[in-house]
VOMARBA-634164 format. One line per 8 residues: number of its first residue (from 0); for each residue x, y, z of N, C-alpha, C, O. Coordinates in steps of 0.1 Angstrom, whole numbers. Layout:
<atoms>
NUM	X Y Z X Y Z X Y Z X Y Z ~ ...;
</atoms>
This chain:
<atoms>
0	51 49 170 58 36 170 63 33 184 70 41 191 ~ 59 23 187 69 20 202 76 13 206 74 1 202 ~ 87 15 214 96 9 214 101 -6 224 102 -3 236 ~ 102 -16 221 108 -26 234 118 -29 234 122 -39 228 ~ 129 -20 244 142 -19 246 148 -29 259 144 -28 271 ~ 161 -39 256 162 -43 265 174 -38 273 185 -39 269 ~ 172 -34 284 182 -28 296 190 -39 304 187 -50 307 ~ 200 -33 307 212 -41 316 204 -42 330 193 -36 331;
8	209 -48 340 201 -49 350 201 -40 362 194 -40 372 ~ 213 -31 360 216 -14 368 206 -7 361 203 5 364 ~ 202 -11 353 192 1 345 175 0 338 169 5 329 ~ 171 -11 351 160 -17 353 149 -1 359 154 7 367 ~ 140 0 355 130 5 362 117 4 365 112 0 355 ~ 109 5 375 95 1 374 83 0 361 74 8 362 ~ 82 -7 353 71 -4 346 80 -3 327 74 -2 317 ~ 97 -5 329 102 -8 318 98 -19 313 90 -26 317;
16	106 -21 302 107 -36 294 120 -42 304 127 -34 309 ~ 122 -54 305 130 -59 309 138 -76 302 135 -85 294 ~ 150 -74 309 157 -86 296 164 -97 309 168 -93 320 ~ 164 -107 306 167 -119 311 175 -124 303 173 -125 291 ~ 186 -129 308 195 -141 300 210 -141 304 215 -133 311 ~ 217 -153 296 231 -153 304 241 -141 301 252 -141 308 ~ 238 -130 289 240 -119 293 236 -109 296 240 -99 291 ~ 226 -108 305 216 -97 313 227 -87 316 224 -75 313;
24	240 -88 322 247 -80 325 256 -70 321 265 -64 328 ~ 251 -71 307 262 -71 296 253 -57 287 243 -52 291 ~ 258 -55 279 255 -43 268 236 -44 267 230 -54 265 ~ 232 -32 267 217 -35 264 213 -44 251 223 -45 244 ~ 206 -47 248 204 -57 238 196 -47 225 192 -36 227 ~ 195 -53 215 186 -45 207 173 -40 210 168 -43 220 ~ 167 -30 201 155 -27 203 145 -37 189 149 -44 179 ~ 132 -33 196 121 -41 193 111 -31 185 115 -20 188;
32	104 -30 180 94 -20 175 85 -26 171 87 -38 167 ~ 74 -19 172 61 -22 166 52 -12 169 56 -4 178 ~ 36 -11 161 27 -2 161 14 -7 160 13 -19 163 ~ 4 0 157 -8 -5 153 -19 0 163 -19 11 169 ~ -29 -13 165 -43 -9 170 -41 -18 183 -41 -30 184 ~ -40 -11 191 -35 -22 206 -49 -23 215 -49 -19 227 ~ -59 -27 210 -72 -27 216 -77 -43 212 -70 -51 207 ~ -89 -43 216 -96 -60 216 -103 -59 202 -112 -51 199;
40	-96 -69 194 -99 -67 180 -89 -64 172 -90 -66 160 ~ -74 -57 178 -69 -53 166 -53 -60 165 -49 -72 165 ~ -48 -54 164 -32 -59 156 -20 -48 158 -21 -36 160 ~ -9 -57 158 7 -47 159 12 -56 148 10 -68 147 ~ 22 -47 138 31 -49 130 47 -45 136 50 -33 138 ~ 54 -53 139 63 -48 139 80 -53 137 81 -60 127 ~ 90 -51 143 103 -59 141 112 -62 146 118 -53 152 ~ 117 -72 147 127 -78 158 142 -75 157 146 -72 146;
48	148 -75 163 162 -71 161 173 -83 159 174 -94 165 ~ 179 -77 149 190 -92 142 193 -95 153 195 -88 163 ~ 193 -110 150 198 -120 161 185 -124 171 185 -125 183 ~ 172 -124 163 163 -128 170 163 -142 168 167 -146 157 ~ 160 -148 175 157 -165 171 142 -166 173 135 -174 166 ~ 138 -162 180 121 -162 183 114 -155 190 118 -150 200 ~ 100 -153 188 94 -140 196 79 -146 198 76 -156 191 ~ 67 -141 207 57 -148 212 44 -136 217 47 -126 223;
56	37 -138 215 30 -126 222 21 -139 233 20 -151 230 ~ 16 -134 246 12 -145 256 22 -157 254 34 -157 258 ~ 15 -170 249 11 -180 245 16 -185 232 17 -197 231 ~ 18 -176 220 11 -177 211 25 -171 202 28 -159 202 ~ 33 -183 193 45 -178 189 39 -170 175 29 -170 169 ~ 52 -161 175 50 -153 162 56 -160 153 63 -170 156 ~ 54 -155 136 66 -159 128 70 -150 125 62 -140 123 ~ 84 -150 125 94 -137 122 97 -138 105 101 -149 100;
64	95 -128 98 104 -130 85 121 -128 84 130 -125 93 ~ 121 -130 72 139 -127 73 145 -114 76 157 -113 78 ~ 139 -106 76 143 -90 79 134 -90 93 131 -78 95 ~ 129 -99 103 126 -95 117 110 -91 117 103 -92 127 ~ 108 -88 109 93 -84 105 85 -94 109 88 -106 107 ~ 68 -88 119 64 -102 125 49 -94 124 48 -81 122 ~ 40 -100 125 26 -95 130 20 -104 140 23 -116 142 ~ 11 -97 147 2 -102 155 -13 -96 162 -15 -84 159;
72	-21 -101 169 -36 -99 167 -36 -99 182 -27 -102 190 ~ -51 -95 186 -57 -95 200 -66 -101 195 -68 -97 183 ~ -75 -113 200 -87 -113 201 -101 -105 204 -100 -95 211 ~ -111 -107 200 -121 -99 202 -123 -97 220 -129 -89 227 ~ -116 -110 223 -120 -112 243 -109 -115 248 -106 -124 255 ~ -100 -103 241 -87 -105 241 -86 -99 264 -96 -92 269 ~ -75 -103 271 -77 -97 284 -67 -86 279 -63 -83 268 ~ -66 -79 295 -61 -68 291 -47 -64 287 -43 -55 280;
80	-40 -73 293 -28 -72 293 -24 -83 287 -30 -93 288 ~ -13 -83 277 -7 -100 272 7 -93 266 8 -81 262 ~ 20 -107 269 36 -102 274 42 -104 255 43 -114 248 ~ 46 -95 253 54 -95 243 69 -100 244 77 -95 252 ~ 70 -108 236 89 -112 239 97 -114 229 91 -112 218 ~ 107 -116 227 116 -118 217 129 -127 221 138 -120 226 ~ 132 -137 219 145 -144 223 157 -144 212 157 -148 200 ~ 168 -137 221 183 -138 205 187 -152 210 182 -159 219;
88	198 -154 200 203 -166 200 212 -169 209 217 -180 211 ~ 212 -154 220 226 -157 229 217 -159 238 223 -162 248 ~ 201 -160 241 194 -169 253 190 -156 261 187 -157 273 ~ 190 -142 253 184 -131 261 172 -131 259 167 -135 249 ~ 165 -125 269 151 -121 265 146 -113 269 145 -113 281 ~ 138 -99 261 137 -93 260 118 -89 261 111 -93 253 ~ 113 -81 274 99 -87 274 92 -74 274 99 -63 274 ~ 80 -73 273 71 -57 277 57 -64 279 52 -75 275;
96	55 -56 284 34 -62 287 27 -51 283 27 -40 288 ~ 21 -53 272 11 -46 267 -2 -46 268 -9 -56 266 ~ -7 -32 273 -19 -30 276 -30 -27 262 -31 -19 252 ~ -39 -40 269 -47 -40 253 -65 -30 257 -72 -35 266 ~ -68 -21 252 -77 -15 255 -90 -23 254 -93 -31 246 ~ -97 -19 263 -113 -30 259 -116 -25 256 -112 -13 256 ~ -127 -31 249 -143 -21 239 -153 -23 245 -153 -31 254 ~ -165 -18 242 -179 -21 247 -189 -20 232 -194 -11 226;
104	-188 -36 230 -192 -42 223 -211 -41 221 -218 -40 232 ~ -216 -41 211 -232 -42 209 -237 -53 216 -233 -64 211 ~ -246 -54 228 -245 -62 235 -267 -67 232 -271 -61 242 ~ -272 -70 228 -287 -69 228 -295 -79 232 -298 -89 226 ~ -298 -74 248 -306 -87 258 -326 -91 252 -336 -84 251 ~ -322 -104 250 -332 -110 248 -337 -115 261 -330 -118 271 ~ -354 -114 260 -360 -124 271 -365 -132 261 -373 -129 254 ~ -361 -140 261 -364 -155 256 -353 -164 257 -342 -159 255;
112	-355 -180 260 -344 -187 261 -337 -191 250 -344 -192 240 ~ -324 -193 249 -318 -190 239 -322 -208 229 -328 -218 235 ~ -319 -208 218 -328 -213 208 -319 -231 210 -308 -228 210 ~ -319 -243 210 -307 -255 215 -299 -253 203 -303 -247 193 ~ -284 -259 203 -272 -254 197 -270 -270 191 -263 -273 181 ~ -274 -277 197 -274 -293 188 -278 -293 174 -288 -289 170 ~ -268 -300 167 -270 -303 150 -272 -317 153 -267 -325 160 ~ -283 -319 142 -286 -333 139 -275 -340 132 -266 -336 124;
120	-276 -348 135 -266 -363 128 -263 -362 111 -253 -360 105 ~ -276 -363 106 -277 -361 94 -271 -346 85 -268 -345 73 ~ -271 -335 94 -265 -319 94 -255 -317 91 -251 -311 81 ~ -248 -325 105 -232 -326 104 -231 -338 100 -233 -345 110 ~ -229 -345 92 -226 -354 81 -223 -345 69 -213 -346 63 ~ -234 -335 65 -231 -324 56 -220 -318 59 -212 -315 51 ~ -218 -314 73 -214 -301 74 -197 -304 75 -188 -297 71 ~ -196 -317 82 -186 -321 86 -168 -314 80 -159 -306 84;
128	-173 -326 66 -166 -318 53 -162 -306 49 -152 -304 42 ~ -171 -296 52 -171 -281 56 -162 -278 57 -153 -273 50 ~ -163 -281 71 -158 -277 85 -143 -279 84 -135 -272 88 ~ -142 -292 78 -128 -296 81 -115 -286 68 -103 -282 69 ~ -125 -286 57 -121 -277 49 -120 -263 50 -114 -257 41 ~ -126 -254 60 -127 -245 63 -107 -242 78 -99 -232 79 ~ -109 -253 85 -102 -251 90 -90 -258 86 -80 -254 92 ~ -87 -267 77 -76 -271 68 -68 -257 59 -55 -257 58;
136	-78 -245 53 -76 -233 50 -68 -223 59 -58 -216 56 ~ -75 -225 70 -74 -216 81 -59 -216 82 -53 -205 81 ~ -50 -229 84 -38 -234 89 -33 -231 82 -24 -224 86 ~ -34 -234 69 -24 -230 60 -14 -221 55 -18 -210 52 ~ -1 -225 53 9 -211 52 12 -214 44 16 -226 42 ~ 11 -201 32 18 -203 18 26 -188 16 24 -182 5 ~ 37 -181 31 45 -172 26 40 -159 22 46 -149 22 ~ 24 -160 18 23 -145 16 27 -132 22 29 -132 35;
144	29 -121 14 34 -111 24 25 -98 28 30 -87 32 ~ 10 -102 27 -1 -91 25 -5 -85 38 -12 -75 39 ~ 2 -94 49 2 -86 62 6 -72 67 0 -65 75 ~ 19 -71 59 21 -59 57 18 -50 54 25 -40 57 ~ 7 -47 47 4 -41 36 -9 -29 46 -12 -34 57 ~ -17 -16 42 -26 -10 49 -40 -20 39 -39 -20 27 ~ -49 -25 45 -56 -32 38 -70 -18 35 -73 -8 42 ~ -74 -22 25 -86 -16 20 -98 -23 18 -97 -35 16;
152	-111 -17 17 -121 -22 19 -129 -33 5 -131 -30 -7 ~ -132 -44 9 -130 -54 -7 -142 -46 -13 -142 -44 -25 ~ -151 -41 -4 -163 -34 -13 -166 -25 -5 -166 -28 7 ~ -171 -12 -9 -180 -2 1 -194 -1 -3 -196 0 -15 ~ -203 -2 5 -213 -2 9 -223 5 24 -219 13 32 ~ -236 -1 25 -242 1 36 -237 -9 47 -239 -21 46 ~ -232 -6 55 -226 -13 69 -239 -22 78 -246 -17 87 ~ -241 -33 73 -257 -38 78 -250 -50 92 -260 -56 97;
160	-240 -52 96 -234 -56 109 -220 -52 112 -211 -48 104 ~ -220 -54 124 -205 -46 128 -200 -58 138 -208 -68 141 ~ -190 -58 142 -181 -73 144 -183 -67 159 -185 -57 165 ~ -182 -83 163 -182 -83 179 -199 -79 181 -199 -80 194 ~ -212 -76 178 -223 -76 186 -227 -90 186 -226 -98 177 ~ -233 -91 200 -241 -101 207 -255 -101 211 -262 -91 212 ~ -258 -109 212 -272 -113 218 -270 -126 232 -264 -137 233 ~ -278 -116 240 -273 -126 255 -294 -129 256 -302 -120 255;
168	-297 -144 257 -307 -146 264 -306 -149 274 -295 -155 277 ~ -317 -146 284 -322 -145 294 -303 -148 302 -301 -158 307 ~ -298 -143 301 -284 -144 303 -277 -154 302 -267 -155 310 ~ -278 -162 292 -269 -167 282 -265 -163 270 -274 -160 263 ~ -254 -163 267 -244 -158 255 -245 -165 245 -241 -177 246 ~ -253 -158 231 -250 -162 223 -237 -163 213 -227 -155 215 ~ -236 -169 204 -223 -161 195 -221 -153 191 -230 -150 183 ~ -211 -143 191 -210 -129 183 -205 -132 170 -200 -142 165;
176	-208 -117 163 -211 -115 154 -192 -116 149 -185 -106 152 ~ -188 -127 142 -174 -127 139 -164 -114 127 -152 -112 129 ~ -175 -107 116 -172 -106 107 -179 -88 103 -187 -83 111 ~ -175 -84 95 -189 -69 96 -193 -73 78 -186 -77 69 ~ -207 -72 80 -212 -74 70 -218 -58 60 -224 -48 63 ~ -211 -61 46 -212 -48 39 -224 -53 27 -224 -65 23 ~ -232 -45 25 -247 -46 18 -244 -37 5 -252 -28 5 ~ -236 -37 -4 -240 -29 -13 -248 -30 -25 -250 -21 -33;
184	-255 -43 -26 -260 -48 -35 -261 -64 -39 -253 -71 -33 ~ -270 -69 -48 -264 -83 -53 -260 -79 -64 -263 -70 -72 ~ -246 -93 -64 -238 -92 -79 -229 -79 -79 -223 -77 -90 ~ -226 -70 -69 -218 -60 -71 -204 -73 -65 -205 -82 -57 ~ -192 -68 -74 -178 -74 -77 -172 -67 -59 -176 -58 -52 ~ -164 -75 -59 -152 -71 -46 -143 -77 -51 -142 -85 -60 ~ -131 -70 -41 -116 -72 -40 -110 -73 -32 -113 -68 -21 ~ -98 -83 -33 -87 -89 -25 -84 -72 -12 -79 -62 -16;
192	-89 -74 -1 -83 -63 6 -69 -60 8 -65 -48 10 ~ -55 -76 7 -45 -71 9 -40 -83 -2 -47 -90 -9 ~ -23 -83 -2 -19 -93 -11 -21 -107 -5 -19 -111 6 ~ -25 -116 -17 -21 -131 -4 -23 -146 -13 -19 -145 -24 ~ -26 -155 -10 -30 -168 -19 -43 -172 -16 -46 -174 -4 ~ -52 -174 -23 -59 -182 -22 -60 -196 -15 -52 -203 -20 ~ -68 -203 -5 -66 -213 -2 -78 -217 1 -78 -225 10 ~ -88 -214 -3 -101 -218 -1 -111 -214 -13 -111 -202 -15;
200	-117 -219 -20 -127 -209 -31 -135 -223 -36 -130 -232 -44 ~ -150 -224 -28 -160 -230 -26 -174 -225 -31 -175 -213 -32 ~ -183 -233 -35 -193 -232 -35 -204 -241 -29 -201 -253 -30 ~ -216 -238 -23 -224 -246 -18 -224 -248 -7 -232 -256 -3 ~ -213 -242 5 -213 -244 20 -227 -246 27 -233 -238 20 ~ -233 -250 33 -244 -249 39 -246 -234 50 -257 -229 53 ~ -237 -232 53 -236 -220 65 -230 -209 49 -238 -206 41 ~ -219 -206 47 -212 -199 42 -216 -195 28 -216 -183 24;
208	-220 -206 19 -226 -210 7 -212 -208 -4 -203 -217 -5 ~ -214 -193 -10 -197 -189 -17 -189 -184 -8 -191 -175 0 ~ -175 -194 -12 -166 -188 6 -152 -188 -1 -147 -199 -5 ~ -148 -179 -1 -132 -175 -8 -130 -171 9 -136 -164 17 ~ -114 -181 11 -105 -177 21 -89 -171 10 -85 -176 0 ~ -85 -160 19 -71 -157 16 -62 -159 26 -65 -157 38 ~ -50 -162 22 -38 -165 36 -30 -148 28 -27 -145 16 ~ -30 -142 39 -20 -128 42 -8 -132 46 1 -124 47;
216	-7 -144 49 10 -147 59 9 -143 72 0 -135 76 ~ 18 -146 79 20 -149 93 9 -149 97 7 -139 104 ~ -1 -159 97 -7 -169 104 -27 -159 100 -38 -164 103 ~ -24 -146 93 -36 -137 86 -41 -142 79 -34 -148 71 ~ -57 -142 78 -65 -149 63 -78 -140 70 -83 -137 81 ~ -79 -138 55 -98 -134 48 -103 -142 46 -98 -150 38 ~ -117 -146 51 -127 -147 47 -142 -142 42 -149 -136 49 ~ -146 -145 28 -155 -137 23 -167 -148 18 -165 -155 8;
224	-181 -148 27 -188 -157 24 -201 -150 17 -200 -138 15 ~ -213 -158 13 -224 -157 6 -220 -150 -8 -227 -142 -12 ~ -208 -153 -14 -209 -149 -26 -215 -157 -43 -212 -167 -48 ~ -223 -149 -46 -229 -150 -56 -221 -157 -71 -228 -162 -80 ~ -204 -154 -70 -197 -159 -81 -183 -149 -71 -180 -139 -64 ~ -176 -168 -78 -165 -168 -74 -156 -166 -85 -155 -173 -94 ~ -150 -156 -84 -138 -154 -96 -120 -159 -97 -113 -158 -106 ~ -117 -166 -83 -103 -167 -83 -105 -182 -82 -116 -186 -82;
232	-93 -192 -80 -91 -207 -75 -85 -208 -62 -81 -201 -53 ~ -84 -218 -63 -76 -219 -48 -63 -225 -51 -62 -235 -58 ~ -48 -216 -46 -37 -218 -52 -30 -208 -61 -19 -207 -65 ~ -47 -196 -62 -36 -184 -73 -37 -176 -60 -45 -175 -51 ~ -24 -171 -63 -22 -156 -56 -29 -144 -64 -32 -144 -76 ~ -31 -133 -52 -41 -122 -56 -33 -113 -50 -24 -115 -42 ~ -37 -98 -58 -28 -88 -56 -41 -81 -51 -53 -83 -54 ~ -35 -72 -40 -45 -60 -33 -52 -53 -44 -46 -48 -53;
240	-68 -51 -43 -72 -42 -52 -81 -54 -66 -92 -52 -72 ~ -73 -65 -66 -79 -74 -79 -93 -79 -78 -95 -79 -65 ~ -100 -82 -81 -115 -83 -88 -114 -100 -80 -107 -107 -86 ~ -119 -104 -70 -123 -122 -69 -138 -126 -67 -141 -138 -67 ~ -149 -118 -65 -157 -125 -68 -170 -113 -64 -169 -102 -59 ~ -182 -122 -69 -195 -108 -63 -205 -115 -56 -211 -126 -57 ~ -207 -100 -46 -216 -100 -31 -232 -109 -38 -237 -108 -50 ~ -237 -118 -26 -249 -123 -31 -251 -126 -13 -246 -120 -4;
248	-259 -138 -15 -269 -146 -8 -270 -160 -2 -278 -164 7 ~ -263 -164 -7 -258 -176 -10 -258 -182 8 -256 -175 18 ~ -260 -196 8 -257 -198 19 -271 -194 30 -282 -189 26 ~ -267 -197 44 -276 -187 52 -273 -173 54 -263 -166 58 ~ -286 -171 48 -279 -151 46 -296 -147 45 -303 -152 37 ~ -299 -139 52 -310 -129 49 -311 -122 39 -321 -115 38 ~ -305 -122 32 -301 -112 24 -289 -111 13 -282 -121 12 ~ -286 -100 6 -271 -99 -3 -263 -86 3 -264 -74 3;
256	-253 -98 9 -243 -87 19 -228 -98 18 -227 -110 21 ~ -221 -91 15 -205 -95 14 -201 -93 34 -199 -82 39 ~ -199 -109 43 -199 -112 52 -182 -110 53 -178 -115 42 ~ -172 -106 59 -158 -103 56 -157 -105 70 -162 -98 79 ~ -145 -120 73 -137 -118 85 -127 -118 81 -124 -118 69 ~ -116 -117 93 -105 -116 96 -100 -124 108 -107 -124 118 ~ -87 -133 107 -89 -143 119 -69 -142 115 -63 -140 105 ~ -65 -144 128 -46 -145 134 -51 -154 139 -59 -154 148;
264	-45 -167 133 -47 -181 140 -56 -185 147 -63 -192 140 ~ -61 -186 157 -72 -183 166 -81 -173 172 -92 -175 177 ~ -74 -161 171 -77 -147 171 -90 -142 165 -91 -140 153 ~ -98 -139 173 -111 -132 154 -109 -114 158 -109 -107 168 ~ -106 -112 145 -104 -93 143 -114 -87 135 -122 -92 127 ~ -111 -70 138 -120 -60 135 -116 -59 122 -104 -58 120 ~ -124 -60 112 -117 -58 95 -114 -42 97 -104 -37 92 ~ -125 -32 106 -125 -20 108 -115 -14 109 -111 -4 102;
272	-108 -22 119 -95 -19 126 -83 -19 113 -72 -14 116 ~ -86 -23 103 -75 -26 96 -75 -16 84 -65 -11 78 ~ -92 -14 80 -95 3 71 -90 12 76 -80 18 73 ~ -98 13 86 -105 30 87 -116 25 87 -120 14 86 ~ -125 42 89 -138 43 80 -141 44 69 -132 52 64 ~ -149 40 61 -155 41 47 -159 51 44 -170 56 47 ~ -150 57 35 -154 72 31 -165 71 22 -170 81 17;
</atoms>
C-alpha cells in the first residue's frame, strides 16, 4: 500500500510528496493511500483523507465516494509519470508523481500500406447511431460500487488476443488491439466480472453485433461484444459472478470469442491487470 503524506514545509525532502496551501505551515495534513497495478494499462484503488474536497490524477478529476474511496486508470499510452493530488477544504494540497511502468506491447510490422480508414456516407449513416449510443453508455453514472471489488474472469477460455497488440505498416500505426479476446466456445454463458448496472444491452451493432456495457462506478465500464444472446437489460443491476449473456460471433468477428474491454473514462485498460492469470 502506499502512502501520500502531506509534510509541513521544514520537512520537505527531495523526491517526497509535497503540500501547498494557506496552511502549508501548519500541522502535516492527512495521509492518502492507494495500491494496485501502477503500469500502462492498469489502475490504483485508493482513499482520501476526511476533509477531502477533491482529488485528480494528471488532468483528469477523480470521484471521491463518501468514505474518500476513489479509483483510477493509466492508459494503455499512458507517459511515464502523471501527478496525483488531493485538495481539503482548507485549500491544502497534497501532491506525489507517480511513476507509471511501460510495457512492450505485441508490436507486428507489416510491409504493405496500411488499408484507407474512410467510411462511406451510407456506413456511417448506419453506424452513426451506434456510435452515439455506445458513447452515451460510456458517460454514464449510475453509482455503482463494482470498482471496488477484485474482478474475475466473465469466462475462461483459450486466450486468442491480448490487449494492447499492434500492427504498424510500412510505418504507420494501426489501431490496437483495445480488449483481450477469450475463445471458449459458441453459446458458452459468461458473467458480470464485477458489481455494476447495466447501461447498454444491444443487438445488431454493425462492428460489435451483441454488446452489453456495464458501469462499475467511478467513471469504470465493461464492455462485452459479439454475443450470441443477451441475457440482462439495460437499467438492471448485476451482481459479480451472475450469468448475462453467451460468447458467439456476431458482429465483425472471425470467429466465436467473448471480445472484453475495460475503459476509466477515456483511459483503455488491461482486463488482465484486473484478474490475474487464468488458472
Amino acid at each position: 500500500m502506499a502512502l501520500l503524506a502531506a509534510f509541513s514545509g521544514s520537512a520537505l525532502r527531495a523526491g517526497a510528496p509535497t503540500v501547498s496551501g494557506a496552511s502549508a505551515s501548519l500541522a502535516p495534513l492527512p495521509a492518502l493511500t492507494y495500491d494496485g497495478k501502477l503500469t500502462q494499462g492498469g489502475y490504483i484503488r485508493g482513499k482520501a483523507p476526511p476533509g477531502a474536497a477533491s482529488a485528480a490524477l494528471g488532468e483528469q478529476s477523480l470521484e471521491l465516494a463518501e468514505d474518500g474511496g476513489f479509483f483510477a486508470a493509466f492508459d494503455r499510452d499512458s507517459p511515464d509519470t502523471l501527478e496525483l493530488r488531493v485538495t481539503l477544504a482548507s485549500g491544502d494540497i497534497a501532491r506525489e508523481t507517480l511513476s507509471i511502468t511501460p510495457r512492450k506491447w505485441f508490436i507486428q510490422r507489416i510491409n504493405l500500406p496500411k488499408r484507407p480508414s474512410g467510411a462511406s456516407e451510407a456506413w456511417w449513416k448506419r453506424r452513426e447511431p451506434e456510435y452515439n449510443a455506445i458513447v452515451a453508455a460510456r458517460a454514464a453514472r449510475t453509482g455503482a460500487q463494482g470498482w471496488r471489488q477484485d474482478f474475475i474472469w466473465p469466462v475462461k477460455g483459450r486466450i486468442s488476443g491480448m490487449f494492447g497488440r499492434q500492427r504498424i505498416y510500412r510505418g504507420e500505426a494501426g489501431s490496437y488491439h483495445s480488449g483481450i479476446d477469450i475463445a471458449p466456445g459458441n453459446g458458452v454463458p459468461f458473467v458480470a466480472p464485477a458489481d455494476g448496472v447495466v447501461v447498454l444491452a444491444a443487438t445488431g451493432f454493425s462492428l460489435e453485433g451483441g454488446l452489453i456495457i456495464i458501469d462499475h462506478g467511478a467513471g469504470l465500464n465493461s464492455a462485452f461484444l459479439h454475443c450470441s444472446r443477451i441475457a440482462v437489460e439495460q437499467g438492471e443491476a448485476v451482481s459479480q459472478g451472475q450469468y448475462i449473456g453467451n460468447v458467439g460471433s456476431s458482429g465483425r468477428a472471425t470467429g466465436p470469442h467473448l471480445h472484453w474491454s475495460l475503459k476509466w473514462n477515456d483511459a483503455r485498460l488491461d482486463p488482465l491487470l484486473f484478474t490475474g492469470p487464468m488458472e
